[in-house]
N, C-alpha and C positions, 0 to 999 in steps of 0.2 A: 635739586630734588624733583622728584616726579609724585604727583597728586594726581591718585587715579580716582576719575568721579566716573561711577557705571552703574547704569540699570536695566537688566535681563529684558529685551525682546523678546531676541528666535529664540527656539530651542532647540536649535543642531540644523543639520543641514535641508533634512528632510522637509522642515517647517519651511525653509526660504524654498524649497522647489515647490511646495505647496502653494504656498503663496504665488509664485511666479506662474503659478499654472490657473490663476484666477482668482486665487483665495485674498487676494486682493481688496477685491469688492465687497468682500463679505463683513455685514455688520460688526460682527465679534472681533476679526482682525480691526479693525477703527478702532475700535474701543481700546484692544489690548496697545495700541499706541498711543493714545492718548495720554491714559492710565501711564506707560511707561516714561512717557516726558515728562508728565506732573510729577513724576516721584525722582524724575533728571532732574528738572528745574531746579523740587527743594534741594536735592544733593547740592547740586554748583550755589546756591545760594550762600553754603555752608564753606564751600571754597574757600572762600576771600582770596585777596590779591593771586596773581602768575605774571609770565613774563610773554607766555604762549600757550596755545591751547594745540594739541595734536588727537588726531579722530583716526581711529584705528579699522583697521576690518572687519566686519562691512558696512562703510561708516558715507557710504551714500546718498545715503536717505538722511541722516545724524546731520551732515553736512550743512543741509540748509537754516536748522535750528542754532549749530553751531556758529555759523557764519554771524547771523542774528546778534547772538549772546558776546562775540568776537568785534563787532564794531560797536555795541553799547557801552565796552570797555576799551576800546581803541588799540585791541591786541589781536597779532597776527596768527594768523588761521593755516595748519598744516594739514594735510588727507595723504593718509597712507594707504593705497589705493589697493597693492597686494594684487587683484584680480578684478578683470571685468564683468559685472554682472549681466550683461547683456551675453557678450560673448560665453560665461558657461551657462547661460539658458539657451543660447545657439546650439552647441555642442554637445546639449543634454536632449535633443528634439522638442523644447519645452516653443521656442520660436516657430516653429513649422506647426506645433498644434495650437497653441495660443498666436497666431502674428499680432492680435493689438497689443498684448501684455509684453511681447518681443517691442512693440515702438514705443510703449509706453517706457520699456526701462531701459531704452536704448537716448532717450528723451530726457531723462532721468539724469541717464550720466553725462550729458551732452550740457545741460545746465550744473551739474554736481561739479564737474572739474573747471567751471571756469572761476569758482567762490575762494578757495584758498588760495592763500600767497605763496604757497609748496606745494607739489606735490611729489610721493616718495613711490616709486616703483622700483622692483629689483634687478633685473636686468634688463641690458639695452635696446637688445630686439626686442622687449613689451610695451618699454616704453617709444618707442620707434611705433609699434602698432597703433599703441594710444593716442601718438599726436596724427597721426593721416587718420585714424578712422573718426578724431573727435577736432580736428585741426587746432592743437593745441601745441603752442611755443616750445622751445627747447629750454628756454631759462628757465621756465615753469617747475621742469624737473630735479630733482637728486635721484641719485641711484644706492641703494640700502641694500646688500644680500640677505637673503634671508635667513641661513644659517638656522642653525640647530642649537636647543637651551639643552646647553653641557649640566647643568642642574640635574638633570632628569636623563640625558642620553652622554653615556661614559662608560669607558670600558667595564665591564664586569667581571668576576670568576665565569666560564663559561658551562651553563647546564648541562648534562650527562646527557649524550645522544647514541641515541641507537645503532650499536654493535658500529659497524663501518660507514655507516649510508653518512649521506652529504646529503644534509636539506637546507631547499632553495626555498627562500622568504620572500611573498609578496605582503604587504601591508596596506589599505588602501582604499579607496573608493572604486565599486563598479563601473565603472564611466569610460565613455570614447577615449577620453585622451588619456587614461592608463595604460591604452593597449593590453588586456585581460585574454580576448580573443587569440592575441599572438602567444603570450605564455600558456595557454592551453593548447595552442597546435604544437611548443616546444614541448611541453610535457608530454601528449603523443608521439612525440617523434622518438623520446628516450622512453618510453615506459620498460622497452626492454634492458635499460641500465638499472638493474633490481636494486644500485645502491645509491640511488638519488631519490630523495623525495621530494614533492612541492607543497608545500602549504601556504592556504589564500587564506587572509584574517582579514574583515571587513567586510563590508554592508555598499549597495547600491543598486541601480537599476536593474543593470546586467549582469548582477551574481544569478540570478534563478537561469540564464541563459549558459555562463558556463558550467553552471552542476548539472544541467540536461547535457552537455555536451562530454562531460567525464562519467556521468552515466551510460551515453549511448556506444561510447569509444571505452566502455568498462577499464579506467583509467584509475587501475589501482594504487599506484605511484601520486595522489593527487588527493589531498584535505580541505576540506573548508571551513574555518570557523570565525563564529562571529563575532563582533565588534570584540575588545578583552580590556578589562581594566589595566590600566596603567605601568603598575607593576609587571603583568603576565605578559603583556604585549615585550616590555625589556626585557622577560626572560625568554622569550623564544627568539630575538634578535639576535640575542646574546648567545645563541643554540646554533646560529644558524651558520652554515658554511660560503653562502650566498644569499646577498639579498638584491631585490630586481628593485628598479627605479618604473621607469616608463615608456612603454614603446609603440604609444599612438603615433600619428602625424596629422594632430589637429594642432589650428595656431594657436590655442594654448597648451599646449605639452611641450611644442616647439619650444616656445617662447619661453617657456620657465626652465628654473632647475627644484625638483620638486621637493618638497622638504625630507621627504624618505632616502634621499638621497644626501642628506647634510647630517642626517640623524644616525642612517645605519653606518656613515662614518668616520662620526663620533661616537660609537660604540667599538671602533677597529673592526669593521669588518669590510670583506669586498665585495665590490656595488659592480652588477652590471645593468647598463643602461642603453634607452635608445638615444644616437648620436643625434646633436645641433651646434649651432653656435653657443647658445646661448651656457651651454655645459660647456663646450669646449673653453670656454672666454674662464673657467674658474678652473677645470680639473683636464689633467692632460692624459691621452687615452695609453692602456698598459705602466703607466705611474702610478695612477691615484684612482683611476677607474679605466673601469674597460667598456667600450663601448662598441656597437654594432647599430647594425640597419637599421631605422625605424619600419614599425610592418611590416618584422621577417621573419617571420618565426625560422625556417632554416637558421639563419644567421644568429640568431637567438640560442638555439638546440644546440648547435656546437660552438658556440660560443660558454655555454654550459658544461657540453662535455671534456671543450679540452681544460676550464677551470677545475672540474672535478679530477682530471688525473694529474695535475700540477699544482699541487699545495704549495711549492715554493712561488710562483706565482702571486696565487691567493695571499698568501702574508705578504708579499712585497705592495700588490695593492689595497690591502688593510692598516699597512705602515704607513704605504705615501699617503691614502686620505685622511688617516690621524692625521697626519702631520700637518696637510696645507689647513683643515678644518680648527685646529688648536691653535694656529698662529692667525688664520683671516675671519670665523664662519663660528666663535664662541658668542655668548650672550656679551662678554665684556669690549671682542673686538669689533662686534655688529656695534653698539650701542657708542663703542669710542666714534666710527662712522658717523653715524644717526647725530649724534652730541658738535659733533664738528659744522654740519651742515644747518641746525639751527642754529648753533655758537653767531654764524657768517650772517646769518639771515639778520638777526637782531643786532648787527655791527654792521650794518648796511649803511 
């Protein structure tokens, strides 16, 4: 059985980039963590007995109260690490404008990883990064995919799309290691294929950068809309004839397989994405996805057109990533993983 004890910090992502850009220090931030552990505390009070305590994303900071409350009951302490907070405030320019608030949480995770007796990251080139940048053990680690909740992302009827066009799906945050910059020099390249479209859904730094750049290149071929509840977000997935993963080449985009990519297929559809190992090690390229250059948009552009004039294609790489995603990358075969690797820990 799994006993979730949680009490609301952040509120979305924007609050932690806040925060990480100095909000920090600010009174009212203190408070609102205080206030949040006092009302942790009573929750785990309410607990009674476990066998382990596991701290989930972005459980960093959690980490060191958790460690606390972990040897006063003499039970073994997991951190599922998911992502660097150092490295995406690297990545997001938040370290080159704040550098103390970059050492302070570079400091942060450099003490955070060494308290748990696990730690889970999901693939092996992040965790490879994690032990040279924070010199931490190999044993330390398990490796967890991060996969897609089939709950929520599964095939659907697919919504009625306009006359013949093929529209390409980004999903996503504005950020460096989405490579956003490259799918907008692809969609210039095709504006003249009147039957592709692209639509961007999501919020972040450098969305106000590529709508001036679809305005200035009067790129009519090209939507933006923001954030979408839940629901709508599945149904335009679900529309879509392609969807794009990630095609920065920062070492976090490298280093992950991003969840848009385990989501859009377990909805069956085909995913094109920028090439690394760390993709490769799960989906194989022209089977299950198709992959290109990272920071090419060329490569990118026809990489798109020749999936829009080969539909037989398209379903074959809609088929292979159901297929590998249903048998390794569902909520029951992530979790059979995850269940194995503490199963080991507590029979140590």
């Amino acid at each position: 059985d799994v006993i979730v004890c949680h009490q609301t910090l952040w509120q979305g992502i924007e609050d932690r980039v806040s925060v990480a850009s100095g909000g920090w220090a600010n009174l009212q931030f203190i408070r609102r963590i205080f206030r949040a552990y006092w009302l942790l505390l009573r929750r785990y009070r309410a607990v009674g007995d476990y066998d382990l305590m596991v701290v989930g994303y972005p459980g960093q900071l959690d980490v060191f109260l958790a460690r606390v409350l972990t040897w006063l009951r003499k039970k073994p302490l997991v951190l599922d690490i998911f992502m660097s907070l150092s490295l995406i405030a690297q990545e997001r320019g938040l370290v080159k404008r704040h550098p103390f608030t970059g050492r302070m949480l570079h400091l942060l995770e450099n003490f955070a990883y060494r308290l748990p007796n696990r730690l889970i990251q999901d693939t092996p080139e992040y965790k490879a990064w994690l032990m040279s940048e924070f010199h931490l053990g190999d044993d330390r680690f398990r490796l967890v995919p991060t996969g897609a909740d089939d709950r929520l992302f599964h095939p659907l009827e697919e919504s009625p799309t306009s006359g013949a066009t093929l529209h390409v799906l980004y999903y996503g945050s504005f950020i460096p290691n989405h490579g956003v910059p490259y799918i907008m020099e692809a969609a210039k390249a095709l504006v003249n294929a009147h039957d592709i479209m692209f639509t961007f859904i999501g919020e972040g730094p450098d969305k106000a950068t590529a709508q001036s750049y679809a305005l200035a290149n009067q790129l009519q071929n090209v939507e933006f809309i923001a954030w979408l509840p839940q629901s709508e977000l599945l149904s335009y997935i679900s529309g879509a004839g392609i969807c794009l993963g990630a095609f920065g080449n920062t070492p976090q985009s490298v280093m992950t397989v991003q969840n848009k990519i385990y989501e859009c297929m377990a909805m069956r559809k085909p995913v094109v994405t920028g090439d690394s190992p760390a993709v490769r090690d799960h989906f194989q390229h022209n089977e299950q996805i198709y992959l290109v250059e990272r920071a090419n948009s060329l490569a990118l552009s026809t990489a798109i057109l020749n999936l829009s004039r080969d539909s037989k294609l398209r379903n074959h790489l809609a088929q292979g990533g159901y297929a590998v995603v249903e048998k390794y990358y569902t909520i029951q075969a992530i979790g059979k993983v995850y269940r194995e690797h503490l199963f080991m820990m507590l029979n140590a």
